[in-house]
BAMAR-856560 format. One line per field, with one value per atom (N, C-alpha, C): residue number from 1; residue in one letter; y, z, x; atom name. Coordinates in nm, 3 decimals, padded with zeros to 5 digits. Last residue first. Layout:
N
pos NUM; ...;
code a; ...;
north Y; ...;
up Z; ...;
east X; ...;
site CA; ...;
***
This chain:
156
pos 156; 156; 156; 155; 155; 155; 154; 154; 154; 153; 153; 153; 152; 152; 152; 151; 151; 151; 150; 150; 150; 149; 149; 149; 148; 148; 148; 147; 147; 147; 146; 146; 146; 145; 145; 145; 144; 144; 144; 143; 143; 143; 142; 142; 142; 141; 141; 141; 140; 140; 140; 139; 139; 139; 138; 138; 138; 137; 137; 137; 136; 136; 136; 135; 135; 135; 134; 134; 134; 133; 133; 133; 132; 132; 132; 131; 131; 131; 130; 130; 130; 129; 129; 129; 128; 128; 128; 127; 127; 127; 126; 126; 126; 125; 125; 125; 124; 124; 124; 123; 123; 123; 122; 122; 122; 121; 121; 121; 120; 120; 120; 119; 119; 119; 118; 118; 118; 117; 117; 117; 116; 116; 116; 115; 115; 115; 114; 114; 114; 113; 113; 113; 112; 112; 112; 111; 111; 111; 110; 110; 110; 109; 109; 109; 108; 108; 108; 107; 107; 107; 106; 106; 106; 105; 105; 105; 104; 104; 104; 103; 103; 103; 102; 102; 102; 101; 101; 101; 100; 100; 100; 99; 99; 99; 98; 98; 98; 97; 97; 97; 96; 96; 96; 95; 95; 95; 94; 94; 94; 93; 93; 93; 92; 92; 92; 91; 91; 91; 90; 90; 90; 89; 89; 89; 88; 88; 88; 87; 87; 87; 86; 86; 86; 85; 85; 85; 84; 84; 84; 83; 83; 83; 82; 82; 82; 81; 81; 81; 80; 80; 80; 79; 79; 79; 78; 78; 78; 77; 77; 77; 76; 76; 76; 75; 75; 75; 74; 74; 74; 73; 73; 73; 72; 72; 72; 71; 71; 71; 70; 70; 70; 69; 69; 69; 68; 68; 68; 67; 67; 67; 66; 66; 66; 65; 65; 65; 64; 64; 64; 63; 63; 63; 62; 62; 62; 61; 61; 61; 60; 60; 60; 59; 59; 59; 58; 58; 58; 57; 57; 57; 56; 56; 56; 55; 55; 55; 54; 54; 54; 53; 53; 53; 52; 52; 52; 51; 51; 51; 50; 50; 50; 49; 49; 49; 48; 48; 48; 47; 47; 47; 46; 46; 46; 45; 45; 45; 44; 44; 44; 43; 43; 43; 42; 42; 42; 41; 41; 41; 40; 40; 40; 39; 39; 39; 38; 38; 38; 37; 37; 37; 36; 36; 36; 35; 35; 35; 34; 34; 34; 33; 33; 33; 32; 32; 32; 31; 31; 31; 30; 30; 30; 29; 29; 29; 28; 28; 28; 27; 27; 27; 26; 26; 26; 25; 25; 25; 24; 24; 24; 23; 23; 23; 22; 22; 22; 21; 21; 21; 20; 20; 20; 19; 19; 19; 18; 18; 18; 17; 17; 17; 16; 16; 16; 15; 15; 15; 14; 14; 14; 13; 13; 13; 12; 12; 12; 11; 11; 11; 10; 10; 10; 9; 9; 9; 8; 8; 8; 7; 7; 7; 6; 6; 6; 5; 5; 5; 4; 4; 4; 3; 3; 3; 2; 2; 2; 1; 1; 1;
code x; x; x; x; x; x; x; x; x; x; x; x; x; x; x; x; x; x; x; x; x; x; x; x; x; x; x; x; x; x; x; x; x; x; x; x; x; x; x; x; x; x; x; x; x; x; x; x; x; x; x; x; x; x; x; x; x; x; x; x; x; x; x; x; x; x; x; x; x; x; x; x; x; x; x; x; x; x; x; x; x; x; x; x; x; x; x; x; x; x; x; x; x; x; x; x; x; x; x; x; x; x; x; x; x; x; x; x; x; x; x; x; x; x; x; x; x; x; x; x; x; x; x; x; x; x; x; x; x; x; x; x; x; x; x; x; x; x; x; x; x; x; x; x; x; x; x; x; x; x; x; x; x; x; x; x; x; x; x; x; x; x; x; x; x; x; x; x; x; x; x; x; x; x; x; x; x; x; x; x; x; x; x; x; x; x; x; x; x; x; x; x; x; x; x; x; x; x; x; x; x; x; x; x; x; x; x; x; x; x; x; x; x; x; x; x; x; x; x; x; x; x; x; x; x; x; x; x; x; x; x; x; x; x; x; x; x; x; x; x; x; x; x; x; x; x; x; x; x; x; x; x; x; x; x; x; x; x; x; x; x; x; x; x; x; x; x; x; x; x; x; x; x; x; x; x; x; x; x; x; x; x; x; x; x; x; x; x; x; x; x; x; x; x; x; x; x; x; x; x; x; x; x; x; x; x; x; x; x; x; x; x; x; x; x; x; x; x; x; x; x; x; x; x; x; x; x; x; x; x; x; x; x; x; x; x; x; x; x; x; x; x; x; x; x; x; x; x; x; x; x; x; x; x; x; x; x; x; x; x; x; x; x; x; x; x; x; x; x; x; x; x; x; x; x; x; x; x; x; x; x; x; x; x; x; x; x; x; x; x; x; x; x; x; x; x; x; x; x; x; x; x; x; x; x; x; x; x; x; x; x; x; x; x; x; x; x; x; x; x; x; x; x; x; x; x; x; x; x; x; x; x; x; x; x; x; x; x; x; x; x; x; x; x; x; x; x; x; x; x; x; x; x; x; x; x; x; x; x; x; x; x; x; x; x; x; x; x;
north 01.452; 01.592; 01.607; 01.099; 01.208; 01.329; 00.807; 00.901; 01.021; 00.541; 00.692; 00.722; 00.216; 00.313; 00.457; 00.220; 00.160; 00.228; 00.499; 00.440; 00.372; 00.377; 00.458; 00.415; 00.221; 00.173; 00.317; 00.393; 00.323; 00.360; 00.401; 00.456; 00.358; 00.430; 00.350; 00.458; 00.524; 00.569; 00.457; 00.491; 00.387; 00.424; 00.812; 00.661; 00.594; 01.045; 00.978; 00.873; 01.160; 01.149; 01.092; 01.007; 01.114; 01.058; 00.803; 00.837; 00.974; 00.871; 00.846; 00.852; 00.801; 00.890; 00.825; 00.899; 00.814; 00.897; 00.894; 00.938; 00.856; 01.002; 00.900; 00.978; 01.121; 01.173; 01.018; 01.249; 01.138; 01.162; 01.523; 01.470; 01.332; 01.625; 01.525; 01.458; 01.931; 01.865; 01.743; 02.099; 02.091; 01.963; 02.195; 02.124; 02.137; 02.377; 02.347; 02.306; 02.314; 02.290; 02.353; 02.344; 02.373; 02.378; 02.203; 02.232; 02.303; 02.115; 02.100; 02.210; 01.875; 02.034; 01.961; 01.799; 01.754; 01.890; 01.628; 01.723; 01.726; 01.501; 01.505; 01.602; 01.639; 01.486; 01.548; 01.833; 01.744; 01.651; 01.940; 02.039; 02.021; 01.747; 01.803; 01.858; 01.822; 01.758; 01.807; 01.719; 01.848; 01.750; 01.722; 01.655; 01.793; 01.637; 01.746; 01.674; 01.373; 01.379; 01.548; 01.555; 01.474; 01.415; 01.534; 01.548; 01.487; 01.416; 01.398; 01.468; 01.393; 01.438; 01.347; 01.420; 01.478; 01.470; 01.272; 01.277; 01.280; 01.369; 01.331; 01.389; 01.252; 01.304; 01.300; 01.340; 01.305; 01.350; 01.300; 01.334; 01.270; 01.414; 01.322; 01.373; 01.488; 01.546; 01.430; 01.401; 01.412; 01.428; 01.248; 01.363; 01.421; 01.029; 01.013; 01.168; 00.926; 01.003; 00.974; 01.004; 00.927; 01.012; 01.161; 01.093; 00.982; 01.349; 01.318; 01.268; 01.394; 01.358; 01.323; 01.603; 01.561; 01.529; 01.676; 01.615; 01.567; 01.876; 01.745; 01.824; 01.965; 01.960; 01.837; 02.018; 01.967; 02.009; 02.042; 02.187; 02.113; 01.693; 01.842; 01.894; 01.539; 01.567; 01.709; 01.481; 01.521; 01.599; 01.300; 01.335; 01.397; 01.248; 01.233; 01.347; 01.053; 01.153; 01.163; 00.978; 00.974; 01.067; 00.720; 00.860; 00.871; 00.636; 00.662; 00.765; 00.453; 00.570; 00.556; 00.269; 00.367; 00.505; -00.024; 00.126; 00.166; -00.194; -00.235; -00.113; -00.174; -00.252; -00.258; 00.186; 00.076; -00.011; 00.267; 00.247; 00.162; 00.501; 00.371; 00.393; 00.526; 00.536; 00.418; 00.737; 00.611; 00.677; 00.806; 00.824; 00.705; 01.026; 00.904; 00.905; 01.045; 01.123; 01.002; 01.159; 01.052; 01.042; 01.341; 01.343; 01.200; 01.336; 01.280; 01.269; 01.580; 01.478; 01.419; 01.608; 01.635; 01.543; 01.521; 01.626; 01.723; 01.232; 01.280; 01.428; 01.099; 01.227; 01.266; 00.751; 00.868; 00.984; 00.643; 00.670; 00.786; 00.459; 00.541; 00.573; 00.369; 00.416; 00.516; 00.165; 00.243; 00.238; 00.069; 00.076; 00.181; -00.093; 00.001; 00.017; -00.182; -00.199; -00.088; -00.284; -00.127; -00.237; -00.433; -00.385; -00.281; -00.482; -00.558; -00.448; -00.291; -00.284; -00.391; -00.299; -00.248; -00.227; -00.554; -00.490; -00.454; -00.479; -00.508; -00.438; -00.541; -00.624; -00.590; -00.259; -00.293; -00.385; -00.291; -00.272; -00.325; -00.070; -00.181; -00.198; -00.009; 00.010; -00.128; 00.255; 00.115; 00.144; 00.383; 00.354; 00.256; 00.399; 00.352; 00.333; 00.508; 00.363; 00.398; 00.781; 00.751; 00.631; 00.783; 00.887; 00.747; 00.837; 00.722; 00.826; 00.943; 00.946; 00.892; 00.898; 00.837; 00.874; 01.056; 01.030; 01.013; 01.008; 01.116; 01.077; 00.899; 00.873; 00.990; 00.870; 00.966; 00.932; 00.698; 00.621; 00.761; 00.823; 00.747; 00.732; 00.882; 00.989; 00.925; 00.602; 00.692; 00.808; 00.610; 00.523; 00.570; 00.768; 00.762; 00.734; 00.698; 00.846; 00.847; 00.479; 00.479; 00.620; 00.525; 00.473; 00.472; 00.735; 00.798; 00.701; 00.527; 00.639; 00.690; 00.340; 00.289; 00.384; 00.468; 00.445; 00.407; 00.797; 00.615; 00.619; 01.102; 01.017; 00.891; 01.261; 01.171; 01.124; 01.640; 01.446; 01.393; 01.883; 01.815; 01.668;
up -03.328; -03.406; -03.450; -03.416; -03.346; -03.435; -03.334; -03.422; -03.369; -03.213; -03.196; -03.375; -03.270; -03.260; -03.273; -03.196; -03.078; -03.145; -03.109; -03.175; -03.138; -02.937; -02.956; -02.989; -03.184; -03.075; -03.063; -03.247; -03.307; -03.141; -03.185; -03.190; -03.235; -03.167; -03.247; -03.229; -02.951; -03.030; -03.060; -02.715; -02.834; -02.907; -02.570; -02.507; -02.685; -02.802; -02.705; -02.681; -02.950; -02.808; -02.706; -03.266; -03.174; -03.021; -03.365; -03.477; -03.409; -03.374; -03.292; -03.396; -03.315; -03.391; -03.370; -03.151; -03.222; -03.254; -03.144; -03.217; -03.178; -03.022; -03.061; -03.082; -03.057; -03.032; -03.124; -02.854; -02.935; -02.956; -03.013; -02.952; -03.016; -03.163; -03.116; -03.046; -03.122; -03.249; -03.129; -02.994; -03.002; -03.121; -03.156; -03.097; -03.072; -03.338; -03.284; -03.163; -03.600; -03.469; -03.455; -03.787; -03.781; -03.637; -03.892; -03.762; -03.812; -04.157; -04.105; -03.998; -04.173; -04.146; -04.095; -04.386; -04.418; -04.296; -04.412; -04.406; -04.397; -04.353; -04.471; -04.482; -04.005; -04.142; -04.234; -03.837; -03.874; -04.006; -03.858; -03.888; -03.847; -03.584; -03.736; -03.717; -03.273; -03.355; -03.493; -03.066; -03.166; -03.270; -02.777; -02.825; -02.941; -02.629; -02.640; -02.789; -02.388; -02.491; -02.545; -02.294; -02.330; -02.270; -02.262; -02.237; -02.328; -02.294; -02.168; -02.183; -02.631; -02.508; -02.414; -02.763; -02.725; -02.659; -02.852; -02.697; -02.712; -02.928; -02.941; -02.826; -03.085; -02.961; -02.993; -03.298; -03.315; -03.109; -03.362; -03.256; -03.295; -03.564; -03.550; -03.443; -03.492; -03.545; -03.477; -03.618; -03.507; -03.550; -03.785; -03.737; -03.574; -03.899; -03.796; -03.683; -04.198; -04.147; -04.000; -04.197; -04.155; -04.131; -04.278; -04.356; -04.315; -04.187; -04.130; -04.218; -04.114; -04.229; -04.122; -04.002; -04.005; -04.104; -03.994; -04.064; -03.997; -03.831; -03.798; -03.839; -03.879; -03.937; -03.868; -03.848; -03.727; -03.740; -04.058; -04.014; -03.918; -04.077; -04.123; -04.068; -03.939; -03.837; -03.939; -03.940; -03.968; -03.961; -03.803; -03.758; -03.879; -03.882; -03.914; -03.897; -03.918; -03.827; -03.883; -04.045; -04.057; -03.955; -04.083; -03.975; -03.996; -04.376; -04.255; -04.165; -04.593; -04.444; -04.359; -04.746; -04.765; -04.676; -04.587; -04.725; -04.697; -04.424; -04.579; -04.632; -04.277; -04.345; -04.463; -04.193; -04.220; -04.299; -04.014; -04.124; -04.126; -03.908; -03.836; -03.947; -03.888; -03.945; -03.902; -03.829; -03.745; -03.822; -03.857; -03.903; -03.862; -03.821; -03.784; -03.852; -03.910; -03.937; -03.884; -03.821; -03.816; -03.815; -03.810; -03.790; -03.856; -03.929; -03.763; -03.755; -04.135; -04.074; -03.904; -04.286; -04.177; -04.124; -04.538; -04.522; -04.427; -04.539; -04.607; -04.599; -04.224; -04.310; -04.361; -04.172; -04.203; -04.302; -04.107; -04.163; -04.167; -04.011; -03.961; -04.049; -03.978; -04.037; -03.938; -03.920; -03.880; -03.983; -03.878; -03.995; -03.903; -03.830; -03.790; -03.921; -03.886; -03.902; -03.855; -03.808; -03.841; -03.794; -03.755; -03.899; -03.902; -03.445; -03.536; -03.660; -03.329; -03.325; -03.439; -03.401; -03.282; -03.262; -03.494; -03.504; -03.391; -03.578; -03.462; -03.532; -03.746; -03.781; -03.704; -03.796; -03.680; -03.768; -03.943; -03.941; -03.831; -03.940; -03.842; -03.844; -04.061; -04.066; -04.023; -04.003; -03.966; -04.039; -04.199; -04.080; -04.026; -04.505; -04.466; -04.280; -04.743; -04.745; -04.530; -04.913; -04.798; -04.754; -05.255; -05.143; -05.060; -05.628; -05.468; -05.356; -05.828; -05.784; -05.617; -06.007; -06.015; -05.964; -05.857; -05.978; -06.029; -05.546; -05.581; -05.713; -05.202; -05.380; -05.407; -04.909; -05.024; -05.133; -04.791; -04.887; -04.902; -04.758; -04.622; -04.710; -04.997; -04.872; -04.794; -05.053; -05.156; -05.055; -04.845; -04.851; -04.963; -04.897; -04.802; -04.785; -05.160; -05.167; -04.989; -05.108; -05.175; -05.175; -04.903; -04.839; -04.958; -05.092; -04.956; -04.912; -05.273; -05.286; -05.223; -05.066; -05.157; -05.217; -04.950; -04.887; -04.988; -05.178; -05.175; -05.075; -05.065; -05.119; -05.073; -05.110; -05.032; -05.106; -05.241; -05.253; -05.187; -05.063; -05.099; -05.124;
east -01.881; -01.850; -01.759; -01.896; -01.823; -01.797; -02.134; -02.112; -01.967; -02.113; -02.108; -02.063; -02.313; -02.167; -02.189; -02.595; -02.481; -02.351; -02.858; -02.739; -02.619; -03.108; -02.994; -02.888; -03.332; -03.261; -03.165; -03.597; -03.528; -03.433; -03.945; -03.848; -03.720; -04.270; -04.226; -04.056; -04.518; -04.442; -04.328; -04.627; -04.668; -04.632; -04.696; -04.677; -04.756; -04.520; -04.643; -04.645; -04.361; -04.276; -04.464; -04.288; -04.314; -04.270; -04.156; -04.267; -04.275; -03.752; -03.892; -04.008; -03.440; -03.537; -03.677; -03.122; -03.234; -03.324; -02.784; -02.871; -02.977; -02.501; -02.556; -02.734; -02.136; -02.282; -02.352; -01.847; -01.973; -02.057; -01.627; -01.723; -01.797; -01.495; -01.445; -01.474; -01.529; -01.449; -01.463; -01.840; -01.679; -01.637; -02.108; -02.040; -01.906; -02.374; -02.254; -02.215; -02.648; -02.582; -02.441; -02.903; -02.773; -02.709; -03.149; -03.119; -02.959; -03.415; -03.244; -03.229; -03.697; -03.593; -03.486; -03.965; -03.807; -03.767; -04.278; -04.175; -04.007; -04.511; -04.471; -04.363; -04.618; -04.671; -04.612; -04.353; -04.500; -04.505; -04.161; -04.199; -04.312; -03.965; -03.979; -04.103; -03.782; -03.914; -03.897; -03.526; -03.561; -03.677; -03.356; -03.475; -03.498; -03.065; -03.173; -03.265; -03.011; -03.041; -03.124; -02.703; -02.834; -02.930; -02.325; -02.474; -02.581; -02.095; -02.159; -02.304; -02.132; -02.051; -02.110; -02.448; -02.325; -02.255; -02.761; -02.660; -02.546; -03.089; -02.946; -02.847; -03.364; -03.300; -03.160; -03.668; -03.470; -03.419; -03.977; -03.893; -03.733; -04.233; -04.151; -04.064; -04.544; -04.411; -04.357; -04.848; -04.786; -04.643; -05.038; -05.093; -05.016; -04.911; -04.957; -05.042; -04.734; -04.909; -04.944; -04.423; -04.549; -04.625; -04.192; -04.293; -04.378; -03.968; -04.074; -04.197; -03.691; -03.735; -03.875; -03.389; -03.522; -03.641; -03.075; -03.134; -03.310; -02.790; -02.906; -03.039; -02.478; -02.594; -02.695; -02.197; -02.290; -02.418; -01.994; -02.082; -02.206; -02.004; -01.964; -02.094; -02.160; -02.047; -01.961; -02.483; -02.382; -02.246; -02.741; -02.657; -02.543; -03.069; -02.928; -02.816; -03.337; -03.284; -03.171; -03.714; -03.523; -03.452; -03.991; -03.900; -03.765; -04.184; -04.075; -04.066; -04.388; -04.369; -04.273; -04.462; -04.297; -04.323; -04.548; -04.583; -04.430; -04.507; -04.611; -04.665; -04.334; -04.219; -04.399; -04.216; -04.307; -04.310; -03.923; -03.993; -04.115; -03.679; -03.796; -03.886; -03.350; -03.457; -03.561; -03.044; -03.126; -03.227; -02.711; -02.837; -02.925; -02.393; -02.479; -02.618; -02.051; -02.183; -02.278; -01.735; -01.862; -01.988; -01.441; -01.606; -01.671; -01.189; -01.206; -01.344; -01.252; -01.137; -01.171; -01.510; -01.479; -01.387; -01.584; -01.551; -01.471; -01.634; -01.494; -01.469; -01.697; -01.761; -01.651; -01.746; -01.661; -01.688; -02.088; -01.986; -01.877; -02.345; -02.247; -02.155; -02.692; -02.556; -02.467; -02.991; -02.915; -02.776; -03.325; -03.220; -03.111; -03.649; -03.540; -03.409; -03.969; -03.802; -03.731; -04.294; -04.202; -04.062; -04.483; -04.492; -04.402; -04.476; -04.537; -04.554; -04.214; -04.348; -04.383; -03.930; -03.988; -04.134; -03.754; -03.857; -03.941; -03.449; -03.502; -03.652; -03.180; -03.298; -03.435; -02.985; -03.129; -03.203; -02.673; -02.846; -02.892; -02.413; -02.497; -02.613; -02.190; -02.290; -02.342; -01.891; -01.993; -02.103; -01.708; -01.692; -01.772; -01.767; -01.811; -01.708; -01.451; -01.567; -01.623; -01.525; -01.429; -01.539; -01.547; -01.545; -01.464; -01.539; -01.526; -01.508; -01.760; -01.690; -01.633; -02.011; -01.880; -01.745; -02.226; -02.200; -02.024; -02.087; -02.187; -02.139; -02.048; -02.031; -02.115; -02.047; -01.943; -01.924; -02.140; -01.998; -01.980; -02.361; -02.302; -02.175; -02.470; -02.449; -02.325; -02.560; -02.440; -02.397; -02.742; -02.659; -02.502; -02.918; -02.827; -02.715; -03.014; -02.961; -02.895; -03.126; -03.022; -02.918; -03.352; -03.241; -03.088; -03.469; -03.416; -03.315; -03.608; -03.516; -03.410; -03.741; -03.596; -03.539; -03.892; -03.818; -03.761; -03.996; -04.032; -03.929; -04.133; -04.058; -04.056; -04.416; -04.323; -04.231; -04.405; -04.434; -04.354; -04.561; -04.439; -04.471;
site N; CA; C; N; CA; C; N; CA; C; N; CA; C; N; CA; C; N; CA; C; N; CA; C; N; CA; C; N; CA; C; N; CA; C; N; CA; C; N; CA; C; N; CA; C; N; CA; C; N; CA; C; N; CA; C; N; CA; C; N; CA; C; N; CA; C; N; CA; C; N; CA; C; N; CA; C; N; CA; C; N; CA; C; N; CA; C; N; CA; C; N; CA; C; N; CA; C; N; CA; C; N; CA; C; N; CA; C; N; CA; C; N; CA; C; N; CA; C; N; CA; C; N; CA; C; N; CA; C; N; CA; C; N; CA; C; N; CA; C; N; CA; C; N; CA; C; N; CA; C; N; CA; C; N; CA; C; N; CA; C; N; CA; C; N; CA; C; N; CA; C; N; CA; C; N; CA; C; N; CA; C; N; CA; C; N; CA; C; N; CA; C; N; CA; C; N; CA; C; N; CA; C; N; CA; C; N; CA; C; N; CA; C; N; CA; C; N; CA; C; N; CA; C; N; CA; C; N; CA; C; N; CA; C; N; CA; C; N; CA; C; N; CA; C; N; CA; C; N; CA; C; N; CA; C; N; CA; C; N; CA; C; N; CA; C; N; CA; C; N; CA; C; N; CA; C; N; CA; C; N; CA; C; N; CA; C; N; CA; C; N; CA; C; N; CA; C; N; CA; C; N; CA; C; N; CA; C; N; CA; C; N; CA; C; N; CA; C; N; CA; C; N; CA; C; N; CA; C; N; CA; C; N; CA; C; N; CA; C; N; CA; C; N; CA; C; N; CA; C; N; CA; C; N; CA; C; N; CA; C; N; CA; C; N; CA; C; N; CA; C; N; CA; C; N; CA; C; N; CA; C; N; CA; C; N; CA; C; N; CA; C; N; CA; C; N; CA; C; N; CA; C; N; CA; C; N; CA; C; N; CA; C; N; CA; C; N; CA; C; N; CA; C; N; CA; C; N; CA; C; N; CA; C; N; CA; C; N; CA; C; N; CA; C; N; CA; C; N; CA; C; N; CA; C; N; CA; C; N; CA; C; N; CA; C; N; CA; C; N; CA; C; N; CA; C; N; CA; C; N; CA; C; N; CA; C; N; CA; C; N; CA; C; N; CA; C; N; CA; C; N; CA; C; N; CA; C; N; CA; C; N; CA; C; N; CA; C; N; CA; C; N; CA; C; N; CA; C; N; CA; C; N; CA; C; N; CA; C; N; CA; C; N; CA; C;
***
């Protein structure tokens, strides 16, 4: 599979996040709070939130850890239709990426991608109305590069 560029992926989020899709307006944006935070000398963070026009009341989340001198990322993402979570795994690190996430009162259950260069979707269920916060990891070994847990909730 070819990587994809971070400026692809973050635009195709980002239209994700609004609910645009070739000229059409969706539902503006619940938060979006970037992570200036750099969590390691050469990696950025990035975070979203938005109203899922699909899901009345739902709030879809997404946390990404990037390398700020190639287009290697980690993506995670929460989606509050049909309680879909998103795994993007495009760093070479000879190691699966890690998404944790924290529902409700519980958590964090922990779900890895496939490994180096990969994409899986999870299909979940939740109750309606739940929080859920998100982060996303290079992996789960001491010196792993993770993104902050998400400060606004997301909700199933």
């Amino acid at each position: 599979m070819r990587r994809r560029s971070m400026t692809t992926v973050a635009a195709a989020l980002a239209l994700a996040g609004l609910g645009l899709s070739a000229g059409t307006a969706g539902a503006a944006p619940a938060a979006v709070v970037p992570a200036d935070l750099a969590p390691q000398a050469g990696w950025g963070t990035s975070y979203y939130a938005w109203n899922d026009p699909e899901d009345s009341g739902g709030v879809s989340v997404a946390e990404q850890a990037y390398k700020t001198t190639s287009d290697e990322y980690v993506h995670g993402r929460f989606r509050a239709y049909g309680e879909v979570l998103s795994i993007w795994d495009y760093h070479d690190n000879d190691r699966r990426s890690v998404v944790k996430l924290w529902v409700g009162g519980s958590g964090p259950a922990v779900f890895y991608s496939k490994g180096d260069n990969s994409y899986r979707e999870v299909n979940l269920s939740y109750d309606e109305g739940q929080t859920v916060h998100i982060q996303t990891c290079t992996s789960d070994t001491s010196g792993a590069v993770c993104t902050e847990k998400s400060r606004v909730p997301g909700v199933s």
